[in-house]
C-alpha positions as CSV (number, residue, x, y, z in Angstrom):
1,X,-19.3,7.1,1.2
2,X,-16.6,5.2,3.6
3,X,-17.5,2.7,6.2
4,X,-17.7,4.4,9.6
5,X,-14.8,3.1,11.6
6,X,-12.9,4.3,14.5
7,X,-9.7,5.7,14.5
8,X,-6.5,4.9,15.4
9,X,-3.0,6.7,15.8
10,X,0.3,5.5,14.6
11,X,2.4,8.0,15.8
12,X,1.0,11.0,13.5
13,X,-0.4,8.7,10.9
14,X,-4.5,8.4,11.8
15,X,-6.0,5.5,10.3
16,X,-9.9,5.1,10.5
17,X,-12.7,7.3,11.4
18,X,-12.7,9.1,7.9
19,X,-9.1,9.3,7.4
20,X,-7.8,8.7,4.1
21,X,-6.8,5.0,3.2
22,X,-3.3,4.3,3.9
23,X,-0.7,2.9,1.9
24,X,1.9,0.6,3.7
25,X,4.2,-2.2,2.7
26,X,6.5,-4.7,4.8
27,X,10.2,-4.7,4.5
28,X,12.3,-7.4,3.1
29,X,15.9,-6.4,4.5
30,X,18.1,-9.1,6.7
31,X,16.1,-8.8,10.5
32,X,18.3,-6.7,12.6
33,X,20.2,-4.8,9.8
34,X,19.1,-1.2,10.8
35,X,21.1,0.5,7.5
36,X,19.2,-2.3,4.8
37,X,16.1,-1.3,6.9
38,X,16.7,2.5,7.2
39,X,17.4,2.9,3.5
40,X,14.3,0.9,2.0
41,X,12.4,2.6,4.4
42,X,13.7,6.2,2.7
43,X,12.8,4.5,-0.9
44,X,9.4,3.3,0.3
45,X,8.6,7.1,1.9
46,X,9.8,8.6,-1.7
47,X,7.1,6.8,-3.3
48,X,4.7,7.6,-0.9
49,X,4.5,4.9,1.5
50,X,2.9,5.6,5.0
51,X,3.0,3.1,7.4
52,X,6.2,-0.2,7.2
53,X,6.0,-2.9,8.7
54,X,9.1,-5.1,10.1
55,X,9.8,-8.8,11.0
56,X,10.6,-9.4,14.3
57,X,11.6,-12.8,14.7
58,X,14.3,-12.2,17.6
59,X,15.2,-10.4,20.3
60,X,18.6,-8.7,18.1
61,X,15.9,-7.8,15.8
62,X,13.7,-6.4,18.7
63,X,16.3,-4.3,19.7
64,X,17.2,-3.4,16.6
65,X,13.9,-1.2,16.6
66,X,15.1,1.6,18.5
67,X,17.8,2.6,16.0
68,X,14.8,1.8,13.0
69,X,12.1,3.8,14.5
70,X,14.2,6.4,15.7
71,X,15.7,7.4,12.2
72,X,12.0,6.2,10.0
73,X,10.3,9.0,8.8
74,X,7.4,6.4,9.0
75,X,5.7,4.7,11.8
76,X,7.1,1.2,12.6
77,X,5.1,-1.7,13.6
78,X,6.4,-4.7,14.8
79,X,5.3,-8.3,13.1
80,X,5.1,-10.7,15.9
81,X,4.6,-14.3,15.9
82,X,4.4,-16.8,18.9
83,X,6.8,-15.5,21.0
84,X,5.1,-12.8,23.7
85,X,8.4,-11.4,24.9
86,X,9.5,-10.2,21.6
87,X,5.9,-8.0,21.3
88,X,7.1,-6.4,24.5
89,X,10.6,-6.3,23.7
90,X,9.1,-4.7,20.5
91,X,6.8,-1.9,22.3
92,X,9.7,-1.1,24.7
93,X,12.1,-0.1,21.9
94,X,10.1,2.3,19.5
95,X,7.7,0.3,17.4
96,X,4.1,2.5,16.8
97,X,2.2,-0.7,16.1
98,X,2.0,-4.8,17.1
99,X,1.0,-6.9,14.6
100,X,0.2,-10.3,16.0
101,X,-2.0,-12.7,16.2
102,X,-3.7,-13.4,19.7
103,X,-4.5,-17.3,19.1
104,X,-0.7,-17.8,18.5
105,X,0.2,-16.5,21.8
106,X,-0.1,-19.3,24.2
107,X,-2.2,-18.5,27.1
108,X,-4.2,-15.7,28.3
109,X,-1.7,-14.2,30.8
110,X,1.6,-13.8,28.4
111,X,-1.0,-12.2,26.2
112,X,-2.1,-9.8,29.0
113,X,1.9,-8.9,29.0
114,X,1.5,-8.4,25.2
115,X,-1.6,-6.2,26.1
116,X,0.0,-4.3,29.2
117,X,2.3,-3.5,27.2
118,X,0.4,-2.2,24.3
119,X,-1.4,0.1,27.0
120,X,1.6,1.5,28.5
121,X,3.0,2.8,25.5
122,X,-0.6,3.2,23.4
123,X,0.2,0.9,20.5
124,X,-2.6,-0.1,18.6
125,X,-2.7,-4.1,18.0
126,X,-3.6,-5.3,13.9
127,X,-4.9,-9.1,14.3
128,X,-5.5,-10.5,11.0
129,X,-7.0,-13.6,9.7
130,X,-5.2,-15.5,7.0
131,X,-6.0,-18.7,5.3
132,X,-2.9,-20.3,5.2
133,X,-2.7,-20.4,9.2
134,X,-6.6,-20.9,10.0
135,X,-7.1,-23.1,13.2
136,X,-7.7,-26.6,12.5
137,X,-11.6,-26.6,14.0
138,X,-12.1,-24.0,11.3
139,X,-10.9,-25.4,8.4
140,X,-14.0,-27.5,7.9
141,X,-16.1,-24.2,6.9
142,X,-16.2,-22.1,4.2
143,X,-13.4,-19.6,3.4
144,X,-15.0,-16.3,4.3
145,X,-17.0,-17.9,7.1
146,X,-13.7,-19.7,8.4
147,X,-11.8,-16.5,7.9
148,X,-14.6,-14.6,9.6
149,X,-14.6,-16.5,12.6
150,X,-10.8,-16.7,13.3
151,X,-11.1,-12.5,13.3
152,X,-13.8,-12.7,15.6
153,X,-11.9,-14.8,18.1
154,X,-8.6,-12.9,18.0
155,X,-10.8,-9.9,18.7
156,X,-12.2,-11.5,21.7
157,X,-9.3,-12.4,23.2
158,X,-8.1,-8.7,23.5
159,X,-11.3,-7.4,24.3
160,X,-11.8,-9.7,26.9
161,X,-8.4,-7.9,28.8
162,X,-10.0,-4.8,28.0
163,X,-8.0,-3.9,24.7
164,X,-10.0,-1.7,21.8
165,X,-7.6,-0.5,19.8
166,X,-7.4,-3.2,17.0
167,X,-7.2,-3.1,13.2
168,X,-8.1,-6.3,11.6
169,X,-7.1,-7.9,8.7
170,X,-9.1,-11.4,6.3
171,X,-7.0,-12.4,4.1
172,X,-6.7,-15.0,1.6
173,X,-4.9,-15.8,-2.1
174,X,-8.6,-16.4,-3.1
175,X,-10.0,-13.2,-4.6
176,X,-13.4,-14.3,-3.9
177,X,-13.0,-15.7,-0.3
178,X,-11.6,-12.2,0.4
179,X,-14.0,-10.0,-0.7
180,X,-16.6,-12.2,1.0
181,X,-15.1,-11.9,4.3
182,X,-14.1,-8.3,4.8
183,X,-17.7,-7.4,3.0
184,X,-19.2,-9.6,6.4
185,X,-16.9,-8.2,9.1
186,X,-17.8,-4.1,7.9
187,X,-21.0,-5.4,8.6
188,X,-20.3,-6.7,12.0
189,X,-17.3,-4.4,13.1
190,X,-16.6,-0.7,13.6
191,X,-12.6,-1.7,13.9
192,X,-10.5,-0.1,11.0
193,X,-10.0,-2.8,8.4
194,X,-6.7,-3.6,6.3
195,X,-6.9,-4.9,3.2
196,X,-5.1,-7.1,1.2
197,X,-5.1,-10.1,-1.1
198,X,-2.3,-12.6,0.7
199,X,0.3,-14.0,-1.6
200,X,-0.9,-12.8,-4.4
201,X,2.3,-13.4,-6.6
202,X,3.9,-11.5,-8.6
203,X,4.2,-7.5,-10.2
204,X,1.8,-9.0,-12.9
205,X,-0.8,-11.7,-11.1
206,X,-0.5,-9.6,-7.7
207,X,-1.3,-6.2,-9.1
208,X,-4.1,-7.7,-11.0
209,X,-5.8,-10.2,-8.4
210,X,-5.1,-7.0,-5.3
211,X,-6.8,-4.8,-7.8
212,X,-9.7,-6.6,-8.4
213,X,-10.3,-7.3,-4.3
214,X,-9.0,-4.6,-3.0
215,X,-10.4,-2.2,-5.8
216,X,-13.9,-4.4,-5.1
217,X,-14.0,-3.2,-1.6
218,X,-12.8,0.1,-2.1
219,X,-15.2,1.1,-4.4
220,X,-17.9,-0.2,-1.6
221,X,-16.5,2.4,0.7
222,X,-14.5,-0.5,2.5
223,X,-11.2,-0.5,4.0
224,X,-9.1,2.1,5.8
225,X,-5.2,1.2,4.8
226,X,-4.0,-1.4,2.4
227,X,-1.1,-3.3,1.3
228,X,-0.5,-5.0,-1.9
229,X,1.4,-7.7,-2.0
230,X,3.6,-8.7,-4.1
231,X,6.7,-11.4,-4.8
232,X,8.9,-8.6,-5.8
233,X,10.6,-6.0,-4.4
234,X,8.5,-3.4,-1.9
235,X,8.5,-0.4,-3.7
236,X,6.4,-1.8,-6.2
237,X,3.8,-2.3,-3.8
238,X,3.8,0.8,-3.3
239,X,3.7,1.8,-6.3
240,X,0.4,-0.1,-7.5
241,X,-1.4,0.6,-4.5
242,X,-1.5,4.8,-5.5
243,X,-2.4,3.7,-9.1
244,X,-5.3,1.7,-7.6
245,X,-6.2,4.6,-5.1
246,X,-6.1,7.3,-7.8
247,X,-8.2,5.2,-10.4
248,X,-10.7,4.2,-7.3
249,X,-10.8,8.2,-7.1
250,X,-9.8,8.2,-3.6
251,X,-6.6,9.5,-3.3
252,X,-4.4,11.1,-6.1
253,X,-0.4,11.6,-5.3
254,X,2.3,11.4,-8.2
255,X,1.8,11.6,-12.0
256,X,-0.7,9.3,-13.9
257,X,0.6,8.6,-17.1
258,X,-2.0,7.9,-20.0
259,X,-0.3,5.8,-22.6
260,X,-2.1,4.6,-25.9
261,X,-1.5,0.6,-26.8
262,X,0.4,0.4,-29.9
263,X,-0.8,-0.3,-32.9
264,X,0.0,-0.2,-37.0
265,X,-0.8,3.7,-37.0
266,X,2.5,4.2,-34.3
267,X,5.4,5.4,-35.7
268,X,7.7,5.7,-32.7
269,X,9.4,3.4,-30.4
270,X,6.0,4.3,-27.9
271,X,6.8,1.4,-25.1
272,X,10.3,2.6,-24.4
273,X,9.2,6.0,-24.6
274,X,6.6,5.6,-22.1
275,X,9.0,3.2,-20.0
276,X,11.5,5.9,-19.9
277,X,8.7,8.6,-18.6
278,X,7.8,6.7,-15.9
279,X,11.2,6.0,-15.0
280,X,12.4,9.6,-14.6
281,X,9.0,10.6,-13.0
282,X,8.9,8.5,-10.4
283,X,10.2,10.9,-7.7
284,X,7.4,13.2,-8.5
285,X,4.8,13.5,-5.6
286,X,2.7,16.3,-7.0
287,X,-0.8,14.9,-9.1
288,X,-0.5,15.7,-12.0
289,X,-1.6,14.3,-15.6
290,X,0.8,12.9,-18.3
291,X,0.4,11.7,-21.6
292,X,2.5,9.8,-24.3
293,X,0.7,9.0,-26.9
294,X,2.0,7.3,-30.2
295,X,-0.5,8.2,-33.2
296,X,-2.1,11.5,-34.5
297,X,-6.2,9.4,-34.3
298,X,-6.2,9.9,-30.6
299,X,-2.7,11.1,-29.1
300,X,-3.8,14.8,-29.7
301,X,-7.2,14.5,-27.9
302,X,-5.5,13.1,-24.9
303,X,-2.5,14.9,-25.0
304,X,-4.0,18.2,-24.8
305,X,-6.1,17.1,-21.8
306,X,-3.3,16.4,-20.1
307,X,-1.0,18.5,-17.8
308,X,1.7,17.5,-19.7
309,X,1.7,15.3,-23.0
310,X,3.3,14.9,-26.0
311,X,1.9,13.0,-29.4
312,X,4.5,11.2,-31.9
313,X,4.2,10.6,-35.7
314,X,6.6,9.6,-38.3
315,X,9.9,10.3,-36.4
316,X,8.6,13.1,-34.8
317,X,5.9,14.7,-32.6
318,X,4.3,17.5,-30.6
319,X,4.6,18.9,-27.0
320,X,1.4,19.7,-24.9
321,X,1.2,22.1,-22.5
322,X,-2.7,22.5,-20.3
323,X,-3.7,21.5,-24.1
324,X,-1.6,23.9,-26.3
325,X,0.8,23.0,-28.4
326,X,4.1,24.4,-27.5
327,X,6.6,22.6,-29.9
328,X,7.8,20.7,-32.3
329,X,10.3,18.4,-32.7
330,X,12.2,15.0,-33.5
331,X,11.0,11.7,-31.8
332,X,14.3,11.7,-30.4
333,X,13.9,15.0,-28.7
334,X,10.4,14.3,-26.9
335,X,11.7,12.7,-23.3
336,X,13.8,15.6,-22.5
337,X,11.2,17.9,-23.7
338,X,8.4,16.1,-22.3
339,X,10.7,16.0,-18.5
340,X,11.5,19.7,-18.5
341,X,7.7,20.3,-18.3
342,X,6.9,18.5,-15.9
343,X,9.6,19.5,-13.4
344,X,8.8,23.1,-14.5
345,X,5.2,22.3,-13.7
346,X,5.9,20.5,-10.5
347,X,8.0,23.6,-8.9
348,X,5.0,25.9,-10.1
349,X,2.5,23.8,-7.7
350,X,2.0,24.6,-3.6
């Protein structure tokens, strides 16, 4: 069962209050270039991305938001830091979210603007604690309890000027430290929570270290959008955050492909076959089930459980269909085989 939380709007996207978890990334175009921006937004929405975030770290870039927003098929939100203006600047010209955090803005009336403005055009704020930019009176305490308390006073800034609708973020490259944070705000908080492990590294370390604390709290009915992140580029952030969603059993989009590890029984080239499945499946948004599979012990078995599926043996191999064999043929005749059902299957679904 999910954490109660309340809900919040990002244009159409609701996040919160029993909505499904969200999948968003950040971009990582040139600030201000609005057809780098546009484009990898279009790449991040193919895979299934439903919320981007972009640096704002200038007025041009500020600006640049209304030409952005206006042609995203995703809500926008604006990453602020320090400067007050820009989050206006920011609201003014299209962006569906702020992302800020409160303590950075110096003094309570340029955040009021910040706030104002978040009011007038009903813009929901993300705060976050991270532990590479903890005040210096915190740093003497524990992670989680440092991390905890830094949250906690961002969210009292903005609801001392009267300001509710916050998502809130605890962060930190320790796995550990993370988990133990977020798992004491839910306790404490009805605001929507984003999770993510910060800096995290890359596809490898990041997809395993996000996994483990973001699949933690997950699986504890925590958390109501995520980002993984990763030192690579952003579609594979989104990519890793539907595999962790579909194996968490929370949300399922795209195919899952069941591959077997290798060993002295396979007789085909299984990684690159498997590689190459992936690939050319990418695009597909309907759930469905895959599997390449390299040996006749267990490749039939999970083959024929699959949607699709196909099993390999000495230079050759069979094609599943919903568990019936419907062919077979050379090793070097499985891909296209094993492609042409899938689309077939995909154009059969609603």
């Amino acid at each position: 069962m999910r954490n109660s939380t309340v809900q919040l709007k990002y244009g159409r996207l609701k996040i919160g209050g029993g909505a499904p978890v969200a999948v968003q990334s950040m971009l990582n175009t040139p600030s201000g270039d609005v057809e780098a921006a546009c484009a990898q937004i279009n790449s991040l929405a193919s895979l299934g991305c439903e919320l981007v975030r972009v640096a704002v770290p200038d007025p041009a870039a500020a600006r640049a938001l209304r030409d952005i927003a206006g042609r995203s098929p995703l809500p926008v939100v604006a990453d602020i830091h320090f400067d007050p203006c820009l989050a206006v600047l920011a609201a003014e010209n299209g962006a569906s979210g702020l992302r800020l955090n409160p303590g950075n803005i110096a003094g309570r009336e340029k955040l009021r603007k910040v706030v104002d403005a978040a009011k007038a055009h009903r813009l929901p704020i993300r705060i976050g604690a991270n532990s590479g930019s903890l005040p210096p009176e915190l740093k003497s305490l524990p992670l989680p309890q440092a991390l905890l308390a830094a949250a906690s006073n961002q969210v009292k800034m903005l609801e001392s000027l009267h300001f509710h609708d916050i998502k809130v973020s605890l962060k930190s490259s320790s796995v550990l430290a993370t988990i133990a944070a977020c798992r004491a705000w839910a306790q404490m908080s009805s605001y929507p929570l984003h999770l993510g492990v910060t800096e995290a590294g890359g596809i490898l370390a990041g997809a395993v270290k996000s996994g483990l604390g973001i699949g933690t709290l997950l699986m504890e009915g925590l958390g109501d959008t995520l980002r993984i992140s990763l030192t690579a580029p952003p579609q594979e952030e989104v990519k890793a955050a539907w595999h962790l969603l579909r194996a968490c059993g929370l949300r399922r989009r795209g195919v899952e492909i069941i591959s077997c590890p290798t060993c002295g029984r396979t007789h085909i080239d299984l990684p690159a076959l498997a590689e190459a499945v992936e690939r050319e499946l990418a695009l597909v948004s309907k759930p469905l089930t895959v599997a390449v599979m390299g040996c006749v012990v267990n490749g039939p078995g999970e083959a024929g459980h699959a949607d699709v599926g196909i099993a390999g043996g000495a230079g050759k191999g069979v094609l599943f269909v919903k568990g019936q064999v419907v062919a077979s043929m050379a090793e070097n005749q499985l891909l296209e085989a094993l492609i042409r059902e899938v689309k077939k299957l995909e154009n059969s679904l609603p």
